[in-house]
TORKOL-4160 file (C-alpha; in steps of 0.2 Angstrom, whole numbers, padded with zeros to 4 digits, m for minus):
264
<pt num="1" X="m0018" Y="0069" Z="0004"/>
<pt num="2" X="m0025" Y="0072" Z="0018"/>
<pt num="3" X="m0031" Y="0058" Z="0033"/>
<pt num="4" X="m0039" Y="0062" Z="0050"/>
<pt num="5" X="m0048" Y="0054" Z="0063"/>
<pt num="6" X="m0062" Y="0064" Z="0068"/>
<pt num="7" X="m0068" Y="0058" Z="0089"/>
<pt num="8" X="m0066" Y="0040" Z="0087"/>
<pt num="9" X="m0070" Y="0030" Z="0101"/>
<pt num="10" X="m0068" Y="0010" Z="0103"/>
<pt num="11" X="m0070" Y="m0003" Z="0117"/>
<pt num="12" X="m0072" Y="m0022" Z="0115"/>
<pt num="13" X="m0090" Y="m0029" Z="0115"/>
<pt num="14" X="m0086" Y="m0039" Z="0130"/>
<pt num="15" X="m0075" Y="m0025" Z="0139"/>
<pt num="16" X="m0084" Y="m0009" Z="0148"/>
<pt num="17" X="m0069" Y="0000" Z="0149"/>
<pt num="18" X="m0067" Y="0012" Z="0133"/>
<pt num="19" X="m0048" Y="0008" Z="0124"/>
<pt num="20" X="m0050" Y="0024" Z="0114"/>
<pt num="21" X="m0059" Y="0040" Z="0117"/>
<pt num="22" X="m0060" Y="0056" Z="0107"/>
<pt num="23" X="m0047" Y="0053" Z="0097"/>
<pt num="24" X="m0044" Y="0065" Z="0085"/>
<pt num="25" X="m0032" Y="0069" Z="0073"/>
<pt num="26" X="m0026" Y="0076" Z="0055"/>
<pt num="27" X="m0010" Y="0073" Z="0044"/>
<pt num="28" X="m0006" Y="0080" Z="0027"/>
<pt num="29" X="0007" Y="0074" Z="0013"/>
<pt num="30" X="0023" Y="0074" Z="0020"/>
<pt num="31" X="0021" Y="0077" Z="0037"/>
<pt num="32" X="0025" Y="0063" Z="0051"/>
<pt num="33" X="0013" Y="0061" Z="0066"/>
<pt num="34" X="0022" Y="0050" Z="0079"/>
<pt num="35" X="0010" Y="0041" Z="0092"/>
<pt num="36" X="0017" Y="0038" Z="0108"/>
<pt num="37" X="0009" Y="0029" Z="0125"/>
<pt num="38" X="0013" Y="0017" Z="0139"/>
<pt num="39" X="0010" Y="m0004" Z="0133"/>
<pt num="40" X="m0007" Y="m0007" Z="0133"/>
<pt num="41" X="m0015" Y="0011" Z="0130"/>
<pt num="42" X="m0022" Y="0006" Z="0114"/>
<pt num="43" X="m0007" Y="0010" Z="0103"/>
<pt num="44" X="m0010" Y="m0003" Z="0090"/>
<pt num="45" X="m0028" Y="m0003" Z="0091"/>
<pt num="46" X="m0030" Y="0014" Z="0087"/>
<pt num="47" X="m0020" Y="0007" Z="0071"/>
<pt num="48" X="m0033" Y="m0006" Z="0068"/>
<pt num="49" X="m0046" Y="0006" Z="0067"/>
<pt num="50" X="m0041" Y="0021" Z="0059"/>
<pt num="51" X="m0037" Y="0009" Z="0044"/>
<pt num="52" X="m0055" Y="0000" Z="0044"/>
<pt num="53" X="m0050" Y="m0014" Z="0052"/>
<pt num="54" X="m0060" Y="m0013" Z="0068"/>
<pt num="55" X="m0075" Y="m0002" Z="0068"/>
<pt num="56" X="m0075" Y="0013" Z="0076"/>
<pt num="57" X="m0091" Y="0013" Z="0087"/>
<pt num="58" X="m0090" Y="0030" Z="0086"/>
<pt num="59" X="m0081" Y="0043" Z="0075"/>
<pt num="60" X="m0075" Y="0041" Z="0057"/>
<pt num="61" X="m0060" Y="0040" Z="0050"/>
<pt num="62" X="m0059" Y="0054" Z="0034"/>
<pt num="63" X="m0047" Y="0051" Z="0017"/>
<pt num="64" X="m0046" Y="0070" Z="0009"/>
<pt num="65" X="m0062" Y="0070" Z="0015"/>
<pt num="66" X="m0073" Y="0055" Z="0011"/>
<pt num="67" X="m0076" Y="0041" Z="0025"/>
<pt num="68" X="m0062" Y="0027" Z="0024"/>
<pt num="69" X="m0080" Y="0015" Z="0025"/>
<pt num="70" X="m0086" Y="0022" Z="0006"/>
<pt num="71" X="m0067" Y="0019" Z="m0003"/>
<pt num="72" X="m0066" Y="0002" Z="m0011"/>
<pt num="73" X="m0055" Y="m0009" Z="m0001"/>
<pt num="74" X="m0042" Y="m0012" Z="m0016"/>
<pt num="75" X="m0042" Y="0007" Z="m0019"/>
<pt num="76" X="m0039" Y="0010" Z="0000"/>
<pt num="77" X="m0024" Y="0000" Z="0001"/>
<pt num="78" X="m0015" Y="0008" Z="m0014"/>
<pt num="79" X="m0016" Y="0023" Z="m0004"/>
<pt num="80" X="m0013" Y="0017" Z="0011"/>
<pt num="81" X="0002" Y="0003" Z="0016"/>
<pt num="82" X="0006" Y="m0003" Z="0032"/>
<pt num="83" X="0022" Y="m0009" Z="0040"/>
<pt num="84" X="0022" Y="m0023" Z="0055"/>
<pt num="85" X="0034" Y="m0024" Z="0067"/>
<pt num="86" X="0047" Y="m0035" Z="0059"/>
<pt num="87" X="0044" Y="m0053" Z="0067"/>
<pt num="88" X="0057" Y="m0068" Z="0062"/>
<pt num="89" X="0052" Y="m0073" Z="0046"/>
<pt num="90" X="0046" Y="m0091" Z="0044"/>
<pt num="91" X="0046" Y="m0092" Z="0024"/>
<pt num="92" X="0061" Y="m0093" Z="0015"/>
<pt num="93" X="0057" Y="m0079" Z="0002"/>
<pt num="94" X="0072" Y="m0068" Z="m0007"/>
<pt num="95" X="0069" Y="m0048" Z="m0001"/>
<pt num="96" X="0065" Y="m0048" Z="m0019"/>
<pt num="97" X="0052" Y="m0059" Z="m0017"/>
<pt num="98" X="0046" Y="m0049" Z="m0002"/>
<pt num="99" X="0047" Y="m0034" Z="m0006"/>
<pt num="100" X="0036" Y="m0039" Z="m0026"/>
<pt num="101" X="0022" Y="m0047" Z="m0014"/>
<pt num="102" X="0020" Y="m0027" Z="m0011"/>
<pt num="103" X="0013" Y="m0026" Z="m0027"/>
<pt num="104" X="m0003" Y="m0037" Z="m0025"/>
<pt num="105" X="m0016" Y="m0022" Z="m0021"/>
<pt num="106" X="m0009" Y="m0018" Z="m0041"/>
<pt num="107" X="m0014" Y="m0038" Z="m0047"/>
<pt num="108" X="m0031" Y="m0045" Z="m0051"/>
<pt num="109" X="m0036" Y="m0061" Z="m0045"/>
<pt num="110" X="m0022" Y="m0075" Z="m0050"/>
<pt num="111" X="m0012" Y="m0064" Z="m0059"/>
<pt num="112" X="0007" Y="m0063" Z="m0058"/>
<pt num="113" X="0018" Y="m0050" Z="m0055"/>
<pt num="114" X="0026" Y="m0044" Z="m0071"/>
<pt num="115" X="0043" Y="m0038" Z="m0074"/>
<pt num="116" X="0037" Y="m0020" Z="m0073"/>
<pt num="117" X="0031" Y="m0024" Z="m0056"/>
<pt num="118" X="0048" Y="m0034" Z="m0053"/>
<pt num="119" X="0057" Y="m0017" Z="m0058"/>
<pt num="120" X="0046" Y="m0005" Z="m0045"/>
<pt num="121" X="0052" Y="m0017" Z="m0033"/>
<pt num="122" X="0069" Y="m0016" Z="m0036"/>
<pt num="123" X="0066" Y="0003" Z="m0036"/>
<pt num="124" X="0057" Y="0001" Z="m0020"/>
<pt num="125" X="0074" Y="m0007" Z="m0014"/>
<pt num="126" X="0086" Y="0006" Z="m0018"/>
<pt num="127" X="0074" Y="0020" Z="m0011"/>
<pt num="128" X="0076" Y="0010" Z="0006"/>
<pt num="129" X="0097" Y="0007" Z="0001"/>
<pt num="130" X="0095" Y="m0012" Z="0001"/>
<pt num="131" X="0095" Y="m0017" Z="m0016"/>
<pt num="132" X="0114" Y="m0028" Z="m0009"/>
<pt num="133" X="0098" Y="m0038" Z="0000"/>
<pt num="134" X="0088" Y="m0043" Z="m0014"/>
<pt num="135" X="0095" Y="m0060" Z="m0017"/>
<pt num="136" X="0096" Y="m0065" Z="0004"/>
<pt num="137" X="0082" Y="m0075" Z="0011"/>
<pt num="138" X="0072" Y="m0066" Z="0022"/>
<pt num="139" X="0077" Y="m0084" Z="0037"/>
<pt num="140" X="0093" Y="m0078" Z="0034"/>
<pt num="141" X="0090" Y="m0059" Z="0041"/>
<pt num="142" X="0094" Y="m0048" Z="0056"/>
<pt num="143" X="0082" Y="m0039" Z="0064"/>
<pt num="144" X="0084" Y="m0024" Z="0055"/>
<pt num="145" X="0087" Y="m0031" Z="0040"/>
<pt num="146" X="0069" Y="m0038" Z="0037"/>
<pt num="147" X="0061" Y="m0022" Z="0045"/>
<pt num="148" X="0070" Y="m0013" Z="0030"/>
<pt num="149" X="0064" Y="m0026" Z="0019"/>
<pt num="150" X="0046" Y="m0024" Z="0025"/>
<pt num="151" X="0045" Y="m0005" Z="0022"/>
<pt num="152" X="0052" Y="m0008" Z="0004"/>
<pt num="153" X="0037" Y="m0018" Z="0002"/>
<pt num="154" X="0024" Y="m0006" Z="0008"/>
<pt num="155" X="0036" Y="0007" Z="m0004"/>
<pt num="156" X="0032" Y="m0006" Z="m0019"/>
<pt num="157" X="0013" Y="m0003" Z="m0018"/>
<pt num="158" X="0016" Y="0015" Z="m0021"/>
<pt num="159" X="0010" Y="0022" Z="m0008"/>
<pt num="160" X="0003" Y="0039" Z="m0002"/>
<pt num="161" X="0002" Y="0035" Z="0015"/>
<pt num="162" X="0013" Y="0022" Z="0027"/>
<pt num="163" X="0005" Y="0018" Z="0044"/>
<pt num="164" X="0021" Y="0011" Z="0053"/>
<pt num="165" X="0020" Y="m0001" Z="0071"/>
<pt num="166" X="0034" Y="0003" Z="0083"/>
<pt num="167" X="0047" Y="m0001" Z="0068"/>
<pt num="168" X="0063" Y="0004" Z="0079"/>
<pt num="169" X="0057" Y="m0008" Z="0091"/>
<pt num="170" X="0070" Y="m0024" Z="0097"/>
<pt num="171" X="0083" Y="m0015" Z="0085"/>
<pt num="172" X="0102" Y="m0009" Z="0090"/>
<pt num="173" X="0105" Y="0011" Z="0091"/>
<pt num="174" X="0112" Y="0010" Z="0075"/>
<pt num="175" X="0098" Y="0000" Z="0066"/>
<pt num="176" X="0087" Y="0012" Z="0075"/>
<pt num="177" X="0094" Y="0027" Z="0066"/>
<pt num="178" X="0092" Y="0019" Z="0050"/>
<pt num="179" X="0074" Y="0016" Z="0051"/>
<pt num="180" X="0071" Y="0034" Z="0056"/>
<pt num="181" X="0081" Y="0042" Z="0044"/>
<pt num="182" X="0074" Y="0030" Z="0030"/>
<pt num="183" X="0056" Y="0036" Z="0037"/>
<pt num="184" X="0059" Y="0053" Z="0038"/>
<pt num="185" X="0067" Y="0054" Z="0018"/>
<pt num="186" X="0052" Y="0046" Z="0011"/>
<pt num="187" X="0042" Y="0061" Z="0020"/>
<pt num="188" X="0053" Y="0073" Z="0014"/>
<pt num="189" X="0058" Y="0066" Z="m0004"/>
<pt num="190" X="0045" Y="0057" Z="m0009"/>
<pt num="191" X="0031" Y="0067" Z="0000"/>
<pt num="192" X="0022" Y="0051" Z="0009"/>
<pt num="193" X="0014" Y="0055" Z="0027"/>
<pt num="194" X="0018" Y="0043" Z="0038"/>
<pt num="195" X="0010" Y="0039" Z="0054"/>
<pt num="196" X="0022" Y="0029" Z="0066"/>
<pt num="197" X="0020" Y="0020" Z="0083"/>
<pt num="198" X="0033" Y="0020" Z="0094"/>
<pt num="199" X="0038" Y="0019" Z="0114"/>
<pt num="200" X="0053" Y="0033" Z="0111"/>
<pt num="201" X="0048" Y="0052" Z="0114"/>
<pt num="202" X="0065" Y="0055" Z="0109"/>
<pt num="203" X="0062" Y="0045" Z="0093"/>
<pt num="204" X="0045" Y="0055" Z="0091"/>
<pt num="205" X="0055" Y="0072" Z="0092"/>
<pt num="206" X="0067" Y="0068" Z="0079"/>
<pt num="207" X="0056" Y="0065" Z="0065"/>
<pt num="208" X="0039" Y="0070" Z="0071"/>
<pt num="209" X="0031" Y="0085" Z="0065"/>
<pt num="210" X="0016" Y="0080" Z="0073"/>
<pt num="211" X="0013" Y="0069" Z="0089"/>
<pt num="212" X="m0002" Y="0060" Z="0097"/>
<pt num="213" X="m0001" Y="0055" Z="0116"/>
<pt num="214" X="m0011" Y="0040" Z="0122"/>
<pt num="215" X="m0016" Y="0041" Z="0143"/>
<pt num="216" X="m0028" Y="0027" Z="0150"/>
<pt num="217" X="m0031" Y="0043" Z="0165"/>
<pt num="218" X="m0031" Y="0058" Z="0153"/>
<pt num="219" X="m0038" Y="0065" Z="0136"/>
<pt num="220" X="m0027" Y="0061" Z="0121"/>
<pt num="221" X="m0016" Y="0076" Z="0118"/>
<pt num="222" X="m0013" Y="0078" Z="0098"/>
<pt num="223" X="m0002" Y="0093" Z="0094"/>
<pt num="224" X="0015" Y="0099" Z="0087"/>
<pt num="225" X="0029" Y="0086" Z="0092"/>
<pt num="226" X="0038" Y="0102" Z="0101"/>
<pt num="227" X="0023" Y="0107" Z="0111"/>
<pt num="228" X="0014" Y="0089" Z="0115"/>
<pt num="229" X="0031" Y="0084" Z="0118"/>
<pt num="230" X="0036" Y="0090" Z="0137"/>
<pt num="231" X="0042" Y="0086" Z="0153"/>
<pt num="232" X="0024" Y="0087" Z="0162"/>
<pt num="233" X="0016" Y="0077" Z="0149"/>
<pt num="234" X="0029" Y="0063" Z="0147"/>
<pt num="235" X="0027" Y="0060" Z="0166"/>
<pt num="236" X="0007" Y="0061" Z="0166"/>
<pt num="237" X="0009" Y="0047" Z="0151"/>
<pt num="238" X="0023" Y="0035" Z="0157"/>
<pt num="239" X="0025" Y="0040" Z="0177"/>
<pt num="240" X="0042" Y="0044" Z="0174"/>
<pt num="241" X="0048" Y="0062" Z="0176"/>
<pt num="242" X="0061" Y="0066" Z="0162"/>
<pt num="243" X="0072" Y="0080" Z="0157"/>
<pt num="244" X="0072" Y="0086" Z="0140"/>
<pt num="245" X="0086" Y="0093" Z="0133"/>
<pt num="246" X="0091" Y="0106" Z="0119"/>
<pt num="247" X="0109" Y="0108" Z="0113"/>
<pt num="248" X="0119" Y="0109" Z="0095"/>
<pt num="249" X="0129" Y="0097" Z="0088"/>
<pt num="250" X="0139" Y="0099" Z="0068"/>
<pt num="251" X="0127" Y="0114" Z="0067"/>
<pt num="252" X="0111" Y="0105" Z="0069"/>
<pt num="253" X="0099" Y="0106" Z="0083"/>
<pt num="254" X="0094" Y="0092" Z="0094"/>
<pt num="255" X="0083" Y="0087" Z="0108"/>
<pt num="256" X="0084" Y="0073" Z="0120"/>
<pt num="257" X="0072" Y="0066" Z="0133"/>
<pt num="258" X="0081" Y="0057" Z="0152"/>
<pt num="259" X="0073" Y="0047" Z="0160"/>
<pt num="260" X="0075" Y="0052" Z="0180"/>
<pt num="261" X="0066" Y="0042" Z="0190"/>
<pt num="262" X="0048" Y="0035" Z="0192"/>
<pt num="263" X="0033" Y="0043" Z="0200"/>
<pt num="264" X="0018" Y="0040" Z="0207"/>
């Protein structure tokens, strides 16, 4: 699979000021392109768009190829699956329940799921490692727990593609490392690409093969993680000059991004 966004450019029809300009992209089966900018640059906009859901009014967003505007929408979204941020949930569903509602792209109108679509849900569930959830309501989670509960959903559809907004977001450091981990299996066992917002740069370095900078004063930078990824272009993007770090640790290597203080 491959998915790109070819100079896309969006503003509102009552707003002058361009969200997105020249935006361009590409991502291929199991690779990870993290997208990263300061609130309000146009993070989750750019989501909306590149999945169909707000028109470009420029540019084109390209599935292996062929306009995402020419793919049947039910075919599209067997493909592609995306993953809100986890929100307190307001019905009282199972995670089973939840996490089967996945497999609607799969059902015709009125139809129910099946037990075979009951069983790829419950596969769905262990792939995430919370098959212990499926009987809790989702009222009754935690933060993280949910999040995990919504990517098992999007897993349910089968996807080729997971577009993923800020889903480390509000979560402790060890819920954190659970989501990323858990993102970054599904890239390297099950060959999805996955396409992830997220306000961390350290976050983006650790499972980002790819990353896509957002600047309201700048062009969008799109590049490899370790290059886009530095010190001067942290600080163009967030007015914050950082210090990225390098070092070893149980014979792996790792980088790390302090914050020093603001600029500007």
């Amino acid at each position: 699979m491959k998915f790109e966004v070819k100079n896309g450019c969006f503003s509102y029809h009552n707003n002058t000021r361009t969200i997105l300009k020249n935006i361009n992209f590409d991502i291929q089966s199991g690779e990870i392109l993290c997208v990263l900018g300061s609130n309000g640059v146009g993070k989750t906009t750019l989501l909306k768009c590149m999945m169909g859901l707000q028109k470009w009014n420029s540019g084109e967003t390209l599935l292996d190829g062929k306009d995402i505007s020419e793919i049947p929408i039910k075919e599209l979204w067997k493909r592609i699956s995306y993953v809100p941020q986890a929100k307190n949930s307001v019905f009282a569903f199972t995670a089973l329940d939840m996490v089967t509602m996945g497999r609607s792209a799969h059902l015709g109108m009125f139809r129910q799921p099946t037990k075979q679509d009951e069983e790829v849900a419950i596969q769905a569930m262990e792939d995430c490692g919370i098959l212990w959830l499926k009987d809790k309501l989702c009222t009754q989670m935690s933060g993280g727990e949910l999040q995990m509960v919504l990517i098992a959903r999007s897993l349910a559809t089968k996807p080729e593609m997971l577009v993923l907004d800020e889903p480390e977001s509000n979560l402790d450091f060890k819920n954190q490392l659970i989501i990323l981990n858990l993102i970054q299996k599904l890239a390297e066992e099950k060959n999805i690409c996955a396409i992830v917002n997220t306000h961390f740069p350290a976050h983006a370095m650790k499972i980002g093969k790819k990353a896509l900078i957002l600047n309201k004063n700048n062009p969008p930078l799109f590049g490899l993680t370790d290059k886009i990824i530095s010190e001067e272009n942290m600080r163009k993007t967030f007015s914050v000059q950082v210090q990225i770090h390098d070092f070893d640790y149980a014979n792996r290597h790792y980088r790390s991004v302090e914050p020093l203080f603001i600029v500007g």
